[in-house]
C-alpha positions in Angstrom: 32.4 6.8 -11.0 28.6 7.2 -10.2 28.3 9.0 -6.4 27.0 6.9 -4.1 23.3 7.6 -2.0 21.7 6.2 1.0 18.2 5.9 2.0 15.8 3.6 3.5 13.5 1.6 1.7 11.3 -1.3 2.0 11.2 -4.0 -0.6 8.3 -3.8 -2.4 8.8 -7.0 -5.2 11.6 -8.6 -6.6 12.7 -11.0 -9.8 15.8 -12.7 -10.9 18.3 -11.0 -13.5 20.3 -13.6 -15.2 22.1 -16.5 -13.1 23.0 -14.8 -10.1 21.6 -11.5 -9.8 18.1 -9.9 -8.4 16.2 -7.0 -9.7 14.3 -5.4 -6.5 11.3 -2.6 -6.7 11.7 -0.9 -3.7 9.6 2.2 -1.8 11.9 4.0 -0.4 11.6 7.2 1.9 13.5 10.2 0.1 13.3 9.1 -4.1 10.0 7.0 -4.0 9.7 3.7 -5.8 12.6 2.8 -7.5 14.6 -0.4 -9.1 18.1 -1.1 -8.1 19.2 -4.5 -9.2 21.7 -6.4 -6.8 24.2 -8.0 -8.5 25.4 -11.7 -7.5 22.5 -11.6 -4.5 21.4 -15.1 -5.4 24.7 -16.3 -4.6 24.9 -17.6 -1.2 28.7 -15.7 -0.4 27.3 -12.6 -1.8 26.6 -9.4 0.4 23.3 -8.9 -0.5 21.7 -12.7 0.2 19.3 -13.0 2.6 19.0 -9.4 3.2 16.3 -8.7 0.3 13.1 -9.1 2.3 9.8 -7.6 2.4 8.1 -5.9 5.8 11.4 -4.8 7.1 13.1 -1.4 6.6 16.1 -1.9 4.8 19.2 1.1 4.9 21.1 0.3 1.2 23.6 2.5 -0.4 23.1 2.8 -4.6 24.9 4.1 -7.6 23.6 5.0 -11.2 21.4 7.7 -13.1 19.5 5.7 -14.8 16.1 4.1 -14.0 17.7 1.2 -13.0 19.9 1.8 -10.0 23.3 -0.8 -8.7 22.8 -1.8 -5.2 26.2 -1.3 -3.6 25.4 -1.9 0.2 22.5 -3.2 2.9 21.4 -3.5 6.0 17.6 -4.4 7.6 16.2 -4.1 11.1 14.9 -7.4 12.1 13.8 -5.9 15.6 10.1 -7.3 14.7 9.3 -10.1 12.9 6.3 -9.7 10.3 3.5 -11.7 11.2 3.6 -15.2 9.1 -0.1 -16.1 9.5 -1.5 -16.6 6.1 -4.2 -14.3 6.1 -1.7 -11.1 7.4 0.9 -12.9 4.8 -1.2 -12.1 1.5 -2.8 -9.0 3.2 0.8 -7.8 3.2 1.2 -8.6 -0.1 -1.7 -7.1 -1.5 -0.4 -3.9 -0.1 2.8 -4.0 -1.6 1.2 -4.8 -4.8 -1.0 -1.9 -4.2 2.0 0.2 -3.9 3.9 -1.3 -7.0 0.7 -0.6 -9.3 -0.7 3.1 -8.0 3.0 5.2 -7.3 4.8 6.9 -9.7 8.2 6.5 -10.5 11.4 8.3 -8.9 8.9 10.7 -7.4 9.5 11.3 -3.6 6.7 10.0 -1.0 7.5 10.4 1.7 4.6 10.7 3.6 3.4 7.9 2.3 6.5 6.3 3.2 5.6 6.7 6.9 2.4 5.5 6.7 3.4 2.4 5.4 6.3 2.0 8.0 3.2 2.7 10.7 0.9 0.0 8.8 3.5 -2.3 9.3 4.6 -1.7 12.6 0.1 -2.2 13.8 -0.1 -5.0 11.8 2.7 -7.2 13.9 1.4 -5.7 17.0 -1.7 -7.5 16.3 -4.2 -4.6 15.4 -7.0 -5.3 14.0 -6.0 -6.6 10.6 -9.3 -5.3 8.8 -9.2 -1.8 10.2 -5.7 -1.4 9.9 -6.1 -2.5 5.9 -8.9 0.2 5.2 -7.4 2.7 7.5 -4.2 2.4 5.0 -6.2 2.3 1.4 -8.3 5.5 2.8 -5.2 7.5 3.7 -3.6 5.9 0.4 -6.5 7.4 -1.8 -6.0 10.7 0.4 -2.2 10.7 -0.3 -2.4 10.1 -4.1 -5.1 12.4 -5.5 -7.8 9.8 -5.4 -10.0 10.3 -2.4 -13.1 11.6 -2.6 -15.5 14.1 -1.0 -17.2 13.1 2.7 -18.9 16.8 3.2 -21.3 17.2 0.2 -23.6 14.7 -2.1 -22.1 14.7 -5.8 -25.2 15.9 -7.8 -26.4 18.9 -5.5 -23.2 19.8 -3.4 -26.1 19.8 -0.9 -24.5 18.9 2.7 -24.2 15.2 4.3 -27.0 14.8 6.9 -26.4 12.3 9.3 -29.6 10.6 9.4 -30.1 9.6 5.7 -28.9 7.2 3.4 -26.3 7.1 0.6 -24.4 5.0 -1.8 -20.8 5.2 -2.9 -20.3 6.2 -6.7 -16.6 5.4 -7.6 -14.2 8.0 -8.7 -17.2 10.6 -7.5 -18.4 10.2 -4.0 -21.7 9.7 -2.2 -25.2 10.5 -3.8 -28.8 9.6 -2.0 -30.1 6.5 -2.0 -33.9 4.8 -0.6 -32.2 1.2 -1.1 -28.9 1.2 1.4 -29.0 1.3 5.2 -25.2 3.4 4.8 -26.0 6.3 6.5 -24.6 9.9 6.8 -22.9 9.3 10.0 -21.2 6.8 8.6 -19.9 8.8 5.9 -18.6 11.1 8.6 -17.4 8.5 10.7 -15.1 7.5 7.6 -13.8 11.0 7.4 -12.6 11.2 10.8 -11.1 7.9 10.2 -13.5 6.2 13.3 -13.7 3.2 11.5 -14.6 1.1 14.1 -18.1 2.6 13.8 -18.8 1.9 9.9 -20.0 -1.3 9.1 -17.7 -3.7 7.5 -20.0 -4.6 4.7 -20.1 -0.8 3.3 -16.3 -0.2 4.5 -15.0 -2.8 2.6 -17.4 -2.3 -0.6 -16.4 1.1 -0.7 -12.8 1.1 -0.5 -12.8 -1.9 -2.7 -14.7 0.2 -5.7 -11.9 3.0 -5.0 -9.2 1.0 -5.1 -10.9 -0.9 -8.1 -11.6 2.3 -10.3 -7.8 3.4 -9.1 -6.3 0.4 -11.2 -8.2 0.8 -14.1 -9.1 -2.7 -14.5 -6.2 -4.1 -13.7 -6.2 -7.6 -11.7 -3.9 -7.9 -8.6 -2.1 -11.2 -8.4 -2.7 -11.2 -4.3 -6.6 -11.2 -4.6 -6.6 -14.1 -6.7 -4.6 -16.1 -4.4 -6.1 -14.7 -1.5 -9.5 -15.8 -3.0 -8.0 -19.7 -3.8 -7.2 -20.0 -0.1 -10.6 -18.6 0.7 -12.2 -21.6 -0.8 
């Protein structure tokens, strides 16, 4: 019989498995992202129903070597209730995509793991929803390889001065520019995370083409909805 392991997760996406049964992507704090599939969770008698839920922490117990894990117990804290506005809803949700899309396998985050508990816990104690969403894709890029270089302009290594202007090359960093009004202190306002004092135009443009370039192309399903509700 497989030996039994507990962590705490949170429940990044999940799909149905046959009749009764869920699969569930979860991020969870000591082995990473991971599948478990809970068997019989659909049925209303079961164990497991109800308890699958995104934005909570969630203690489970699971067996198995393989990729896919077997749920065998769970437990949440519902001490705070996620925010159910639709805007914080799908901004949610993008996140968790986020997640599903950029980590790697069975490979332990656990940093990251406690920056997305803290996300959580600002975003439904009514922080600032748009500072608290770049805050976490910055520290995001940081945490898995993909940040970029705030001290030094990509074609010279010459150091950032305050007073002039840039623009944000993905993948790359920040070169000289005569056409942007995004200025050096800016740039060092973003690496001391004082986000406050960026401009949202630029801090959303540049952490978009990050996140962007991360993916590779790929299309998340939350901006597209996101966008239909927009209009």
């Amino acid at each position: 019989m497989s030996q039994s392991n507990s962590d705490e997760c949170f429940l990044l996406h999940h799909r149905s498995y046959g009749e009764t049964s869920v699969i569930a992507d979860v991020f969870s704090k000591n082995n990473g992202k991971m599948s478990i599939i809970a068997k019989g969770a659909k049925k209303p008698r079961s164990k497991f129903f109800g308890y699958l839920v995104p934005f909570h922490k969630l203690n489970i117990s699971y067996s198995g070597r393989s990729d896919l894990k077997t749920l065998t117990s769970i437990d949440r804290n519902l001490s705070n209730q996620a925010n159910t506005l639709t805007k914080t809803s799908y901004s949610l949700l993008y996140i968790n995509e986020l997640l599903i899309k950029l980590l790697p396998k069975d490979a332990q985050q656990e940093d990251l793991f406690n920056l997305y508990e803290q996300f959580l816990k600002k975003v439904n104690n009514d922080s600032n929803l748009e500072l608290t969403l770049r805050h976490f894709e910055l520290d995001l890029l940081d945490m898995l390889g993909y940040g970029f270089d705030y001290d030094s302009e990509i074609d010279n290594q010459k150091p950032i001065e305050i007073n002039s202007s840039y623009s944000f090359v993905s993948e790359r960093g920040f070169r000289k520019s005569n056409n942007s009004n995004f200025l050096g202190k800016d740039i060092l306002s973003l690496k001391n995370r004082n986000l406050e004092e960026v401009p949202l135009k630029y801090l959303k443009e540049i952490t978009t083409k990050a996140i962007n370039s991360c993916l590779d192309g790929r299309d998340l399903t939350s901006r597209k909805i996101f966008r239909t509700i927009k209009q």
